[in-house]
DOTORFI-804195 format. One record per residue: z, y, x of N, C-alpha, C in turn. Coordinates in steps of 0.2 Angstrom, whole numbers, plus 5000, padded with zeros to 4 digits. Layout:
ZYXZYXZYX
...
//
This chain:
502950635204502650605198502550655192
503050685192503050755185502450795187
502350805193501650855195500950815195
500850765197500350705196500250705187
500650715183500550695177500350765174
500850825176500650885173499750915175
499550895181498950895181498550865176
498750805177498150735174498350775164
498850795163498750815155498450885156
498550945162498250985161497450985159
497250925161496350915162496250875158
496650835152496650835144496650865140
497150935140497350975138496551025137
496051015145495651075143495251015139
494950955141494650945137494550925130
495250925128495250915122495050915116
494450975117494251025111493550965111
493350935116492750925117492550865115
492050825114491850765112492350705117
492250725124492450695129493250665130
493450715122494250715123494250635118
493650605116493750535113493750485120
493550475123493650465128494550415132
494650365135495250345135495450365141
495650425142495950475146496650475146
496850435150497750445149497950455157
498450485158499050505164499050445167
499050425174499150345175499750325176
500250365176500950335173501050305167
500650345161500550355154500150295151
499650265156499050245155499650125156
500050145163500250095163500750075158
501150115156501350065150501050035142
500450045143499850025141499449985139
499349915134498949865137498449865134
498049795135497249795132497249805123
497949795122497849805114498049835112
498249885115498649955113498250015111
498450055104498050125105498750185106
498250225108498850295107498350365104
498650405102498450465101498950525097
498850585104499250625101498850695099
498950725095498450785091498950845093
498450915091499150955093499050995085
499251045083499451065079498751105074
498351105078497751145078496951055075
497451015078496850955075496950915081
496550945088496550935095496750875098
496350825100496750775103496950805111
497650795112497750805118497750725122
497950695120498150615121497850565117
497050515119496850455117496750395121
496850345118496750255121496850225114
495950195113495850155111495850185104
495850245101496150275098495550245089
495150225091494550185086494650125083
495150085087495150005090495549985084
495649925078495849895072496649865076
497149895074497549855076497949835072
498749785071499149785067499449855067
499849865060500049965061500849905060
500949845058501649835056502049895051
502749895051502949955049502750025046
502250055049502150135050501750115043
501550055042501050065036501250065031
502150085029502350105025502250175021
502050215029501950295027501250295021
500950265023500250275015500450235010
501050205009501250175003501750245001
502050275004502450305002502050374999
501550395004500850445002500550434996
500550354996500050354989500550344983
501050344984501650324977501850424977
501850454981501950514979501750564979
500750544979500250564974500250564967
500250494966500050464961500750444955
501250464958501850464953502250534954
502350564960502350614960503050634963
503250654966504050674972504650674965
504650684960505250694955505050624951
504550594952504650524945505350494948
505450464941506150444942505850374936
506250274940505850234939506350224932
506250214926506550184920506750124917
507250114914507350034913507550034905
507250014902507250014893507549974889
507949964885508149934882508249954874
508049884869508049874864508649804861
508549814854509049764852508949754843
508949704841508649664834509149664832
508949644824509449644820509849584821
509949534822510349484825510649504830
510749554834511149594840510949574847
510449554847510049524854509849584858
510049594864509849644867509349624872
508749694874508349654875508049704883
508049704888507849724894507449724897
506949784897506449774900506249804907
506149794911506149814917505449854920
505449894922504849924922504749934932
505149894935504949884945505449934946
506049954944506450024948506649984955
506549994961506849964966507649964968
507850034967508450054967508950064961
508849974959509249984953509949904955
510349954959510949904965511649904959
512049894962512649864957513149934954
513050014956513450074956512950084949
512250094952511750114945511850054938
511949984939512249964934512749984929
513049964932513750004931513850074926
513550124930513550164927512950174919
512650154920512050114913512250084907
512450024912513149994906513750024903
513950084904514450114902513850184898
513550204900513050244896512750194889
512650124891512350084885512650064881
513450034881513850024880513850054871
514250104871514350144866513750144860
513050124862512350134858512350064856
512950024857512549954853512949934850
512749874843513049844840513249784842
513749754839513749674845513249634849
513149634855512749594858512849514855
512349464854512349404854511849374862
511349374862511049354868510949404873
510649414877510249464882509949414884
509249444883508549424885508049484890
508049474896507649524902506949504901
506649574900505849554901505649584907
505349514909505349564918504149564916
504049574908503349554911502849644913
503349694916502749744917502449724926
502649664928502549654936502249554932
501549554937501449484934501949434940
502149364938502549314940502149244942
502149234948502449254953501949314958
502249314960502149384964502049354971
501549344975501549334983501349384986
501649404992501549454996501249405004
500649415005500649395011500949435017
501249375019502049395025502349405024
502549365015503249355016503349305014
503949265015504049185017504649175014
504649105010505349065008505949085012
506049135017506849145020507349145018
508149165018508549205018508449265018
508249295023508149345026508049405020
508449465020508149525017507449545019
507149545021506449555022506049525018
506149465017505749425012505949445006
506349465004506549474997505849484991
505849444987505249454982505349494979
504749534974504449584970504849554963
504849594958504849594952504949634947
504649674942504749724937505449714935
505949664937506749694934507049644938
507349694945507749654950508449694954
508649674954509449704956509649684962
509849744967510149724975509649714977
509049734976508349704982508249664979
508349634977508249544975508549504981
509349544983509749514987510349524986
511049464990511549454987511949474992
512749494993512949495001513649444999
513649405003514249365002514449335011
515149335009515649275012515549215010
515549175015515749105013516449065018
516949055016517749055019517348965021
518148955026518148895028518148835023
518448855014518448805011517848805009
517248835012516648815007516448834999
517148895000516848964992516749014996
516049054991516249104993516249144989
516349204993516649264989515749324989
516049384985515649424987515549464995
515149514998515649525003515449625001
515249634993515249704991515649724986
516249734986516749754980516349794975
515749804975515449844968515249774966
514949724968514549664966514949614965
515149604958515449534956514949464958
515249424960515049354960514949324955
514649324950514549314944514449224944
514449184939514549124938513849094939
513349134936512649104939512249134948
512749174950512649174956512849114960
513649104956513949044960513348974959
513148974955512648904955511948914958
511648964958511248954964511348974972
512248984973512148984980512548894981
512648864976512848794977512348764976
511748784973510948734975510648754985
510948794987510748784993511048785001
510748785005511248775012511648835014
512248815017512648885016512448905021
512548985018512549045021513149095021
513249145025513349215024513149265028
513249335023512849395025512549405019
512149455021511449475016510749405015
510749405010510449375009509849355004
509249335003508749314997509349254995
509549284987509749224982509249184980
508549174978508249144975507549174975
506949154978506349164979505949174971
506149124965506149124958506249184954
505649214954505549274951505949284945
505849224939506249194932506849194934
507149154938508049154939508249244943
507949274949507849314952508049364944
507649394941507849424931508349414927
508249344928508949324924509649364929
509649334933510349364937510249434935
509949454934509949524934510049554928
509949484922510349494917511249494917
511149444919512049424922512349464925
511949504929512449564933512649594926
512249614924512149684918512549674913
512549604911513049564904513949584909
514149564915514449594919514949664916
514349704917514549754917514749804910
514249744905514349774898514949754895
515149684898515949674898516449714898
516349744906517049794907516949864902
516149874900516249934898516449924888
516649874888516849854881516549834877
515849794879515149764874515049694877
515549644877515349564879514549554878
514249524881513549464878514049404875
514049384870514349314866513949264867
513249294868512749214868512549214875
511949174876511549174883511349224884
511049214894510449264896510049224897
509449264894508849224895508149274895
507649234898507049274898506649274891
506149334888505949344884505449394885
505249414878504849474876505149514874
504849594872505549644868505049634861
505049604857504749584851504549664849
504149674844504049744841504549764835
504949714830505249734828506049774829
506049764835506649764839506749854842
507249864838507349954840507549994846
507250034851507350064852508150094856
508350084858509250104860509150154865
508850134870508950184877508450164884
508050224886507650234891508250264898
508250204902508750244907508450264913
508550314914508250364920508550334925
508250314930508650314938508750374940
509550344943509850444946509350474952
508850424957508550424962508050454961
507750514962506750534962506650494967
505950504967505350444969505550484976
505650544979505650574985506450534989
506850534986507450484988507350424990
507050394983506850314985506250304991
505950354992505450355000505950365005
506350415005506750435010507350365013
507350315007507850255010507250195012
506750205011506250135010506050145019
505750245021505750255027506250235031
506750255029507350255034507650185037
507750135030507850045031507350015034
506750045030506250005033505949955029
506249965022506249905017505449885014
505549815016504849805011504949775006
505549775003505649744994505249824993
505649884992505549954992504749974992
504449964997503649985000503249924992
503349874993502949834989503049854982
503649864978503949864972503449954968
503550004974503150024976502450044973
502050014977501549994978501249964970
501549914969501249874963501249904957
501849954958502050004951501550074952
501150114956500950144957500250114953
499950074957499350034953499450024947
499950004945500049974939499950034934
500350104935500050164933499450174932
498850184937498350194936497950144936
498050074936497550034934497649974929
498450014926498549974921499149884920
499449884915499649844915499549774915
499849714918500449734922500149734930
500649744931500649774939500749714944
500049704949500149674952499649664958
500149634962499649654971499149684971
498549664967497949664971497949744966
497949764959497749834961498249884963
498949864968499249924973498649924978
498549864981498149864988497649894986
497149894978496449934978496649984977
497150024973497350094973497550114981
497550074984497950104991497250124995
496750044993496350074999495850124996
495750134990495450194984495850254989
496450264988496750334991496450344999
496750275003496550305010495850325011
495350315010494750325009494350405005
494750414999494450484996495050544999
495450514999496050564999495950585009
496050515010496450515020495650525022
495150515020494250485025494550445030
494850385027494950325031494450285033
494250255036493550225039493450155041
494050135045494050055048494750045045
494850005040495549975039495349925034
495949875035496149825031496749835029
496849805020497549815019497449755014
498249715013498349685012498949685007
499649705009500049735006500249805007
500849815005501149895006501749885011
501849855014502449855018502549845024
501849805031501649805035501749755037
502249705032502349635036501849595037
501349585035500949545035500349575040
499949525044499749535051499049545049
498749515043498249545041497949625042
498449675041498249735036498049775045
497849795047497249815051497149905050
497249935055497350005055497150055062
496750105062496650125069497050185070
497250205076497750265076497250315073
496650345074496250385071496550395064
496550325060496550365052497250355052
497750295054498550355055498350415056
498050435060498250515061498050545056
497450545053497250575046497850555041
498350505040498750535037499250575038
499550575046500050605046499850675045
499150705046499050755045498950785036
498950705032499250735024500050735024
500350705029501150685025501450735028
501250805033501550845035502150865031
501950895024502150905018503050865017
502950815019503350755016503950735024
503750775029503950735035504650755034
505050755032505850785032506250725029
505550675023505950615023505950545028
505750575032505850525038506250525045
506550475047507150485052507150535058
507550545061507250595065507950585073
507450615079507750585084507650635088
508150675091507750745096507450785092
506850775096506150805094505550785089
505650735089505150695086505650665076
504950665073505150615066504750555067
504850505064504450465067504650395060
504250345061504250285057504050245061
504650175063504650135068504050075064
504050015069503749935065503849915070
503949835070503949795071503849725071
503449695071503249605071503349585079
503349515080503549475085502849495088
502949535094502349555098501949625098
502249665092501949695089502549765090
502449815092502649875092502449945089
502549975085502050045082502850095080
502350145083502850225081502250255079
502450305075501850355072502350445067
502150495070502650525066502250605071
502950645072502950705072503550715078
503150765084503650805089503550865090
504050905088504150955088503850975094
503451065095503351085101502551115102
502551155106501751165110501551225106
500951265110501051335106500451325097
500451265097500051265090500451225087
501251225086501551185083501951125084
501751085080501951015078501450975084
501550925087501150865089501250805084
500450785083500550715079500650665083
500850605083500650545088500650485086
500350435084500250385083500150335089
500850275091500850235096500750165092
500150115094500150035092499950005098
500649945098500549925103500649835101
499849815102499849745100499749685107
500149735111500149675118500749665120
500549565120501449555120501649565127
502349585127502749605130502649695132
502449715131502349775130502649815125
502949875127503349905122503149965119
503549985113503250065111503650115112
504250105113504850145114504750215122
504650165126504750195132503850235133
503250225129502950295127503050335123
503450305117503750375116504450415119
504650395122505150415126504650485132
504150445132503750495139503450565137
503150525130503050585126503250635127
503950625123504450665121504650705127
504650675132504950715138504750765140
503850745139503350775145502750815141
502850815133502350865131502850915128
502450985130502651065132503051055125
//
């Protein structure tokens, strides 16, 4: 079989160069893990297609179509931006928080914030969070009312993904299940409005409550650090009279916060993202449709993208349409960038997945002109994408 194959790629290898290597030329070993909906295409280091199927063809990308959220966020905000979270506070001691989308602002980053904040204020009476640099409500086509951390919604000032992790014991309390993360008392009543759960979890699809808690966390923590809140939390505006206290830098650059979104696979991450990017260049506030226009402005001037549709930034949704072809035109921008993606052997790769839907896209090591690029989408069910890349890997020089 090794021999039958080593030929069959030799006689793609010569054609490669040529028109004919567009062609859906594949190994018949190669060819049968394969289906009608499937594309593949592998490049060699020099541009060269050594390996195509269907390589033209609009498919779901799922997953991999994180890589051009992450390409266009670290053009357009730039590998060192680091996302800020601002706060002000009035003469009445009202403090006021405005969120500006940090996606990796979890219960450690808190913490530490509120004890940096702490010392700059005069007594707190209220906290009011302004969650308006992201407009509310926020839909992301494919994503749904769940539990599920995959659904987790968007918003300019959200905490934990805009998820919770808890225990729930035999008597029907629960507890947290993250010793950094207090169970806070307005947590306890929105996990009492709903069916029990445990694990990780979407608290609350309500973008409004979703902020508030996040003021809760933060009042939390301004406690321990010695600055009670005395009055409520509540949503609000930062009024223009209201001074100045502290711009807080996330410890994360934008290069970090891609390197966890690739690796997880997160699409609270990929979305928050996206709409913050836009929201940069096409102004405030920040919301879906100009990430999606800024995204598909980039694929097209920047990538010479050609047949795609996009719909969000995170690939859940089944809409967003993509052919290996302009995958490959990115991976050959994201060269640059490839060290933030997971790595397995030979290969760097970024997985997806939806029910039916299988894509790999990335980098293997090897060949006398470097690097191999490969883009695997595989939208026929019961078919897999693992065990082409698995052949890949084995069988290219």
């Amino acid at each position: 079989m090794i021999g039958r194959f080593s030929t069959a790629l030799t006689l793609v290898l010569l054609l490669a160069a040529s028109p004919l290597a567009r062609a859906a030329t594949l190994p018949p070993d190669l060819a049968a893990l394969l289906g009608p909906r499937d594309s593949l295409l592998v490049t060699d280091g020099a541009g060269r297609r050594v390996l195509s199927w269907n390589a033209e063809a609009s498919r779901t990308p799922a997953s991999v179509l994180k890589m051009l959220t992450a390409h266009v966020a670290l053009t357009h905000l730039g590998p060192d931006y680091r996302f800020t979270t601002s706060f002000h506070q009035d003469a009445d001691g009202r403090l006021y928080v405005r969120g500006h989308g940090d996606p990796l602002l979890v219960s450690e980053v808190l913490a530490d914030l509120a004890a940096a904040l702490a010392p700059r204020l005069a007594p707190v009476t209220d906290l009011v969070v302004d969650d308006g640099d992201f407009i509310q409500p926020l839909v992301i086509p494919g994503i749904s009312n769940t539990d599920n951390p995959y659904d987790a919604p968007n918003g300019a000032l959200c905490v934990n993904f805009n998820t919770i992790s808890v225990h729930r014991g035999a008597d029907g309390r629960y507890t947290s299940a993250e010793p950094q993360t207090p169970l806070v008392p307005f947590a306890r009543t929105l996990l009492a409005r709903r069916p029990p759960a445990n694990g990780r979890l979407v608290l609350t699809h309500d973008g409004t409550r979703a902020a508030i808690y996040a003021g809760h966390l933060l009042a939390h923590f301004l406690s321990k650090a010695g600055r009670p809140v005395s009055g409520a939390v509540r949503k609000g505006k930062v009024p223009p009279e209201a001074r100045p206290v502290m711009d807080f830098a996330s410890p994360f650059p934008l290069s970090e916060v891609i390197s966890r979104m690739l690796e997880n696979s997160s699409n609270f991450i990929a979305n928050q993202l996206l709409i913050a990017a836009g929201a940069k260049v096409h102004g405030l506030p920040g919301t879906l449709e100009k990430g999606v226009r800024l995204a598909a402005e980039h694929a097209r001037r920047h990538l010479g993208w050609t047949e795609f549709q996009l719909v969000e930034g995170s690939g859940i949704a089944r809409q967003n349409q993509v052919t290996a072809a302009d995958l490959d035109r990115l991976l050959a921008a994201f060269v640059p960038h490839r060290h933030l993606m997971r790595s397995e052997g030979r290969a760097r790769f970024k997985t997806g997945t939806l029910n039916g839907v299988q894509t790999r896209a990335g980098y293997i090591d090897g060949g006398a002109d470097g690097t191999y690029r490969f883009v695997i989408l595989v939208n026929t069910h019961g078919r897999r994408a693992d065990p082409v890349l698995k052949a890949l890997t084995q069988r290219l020089p």
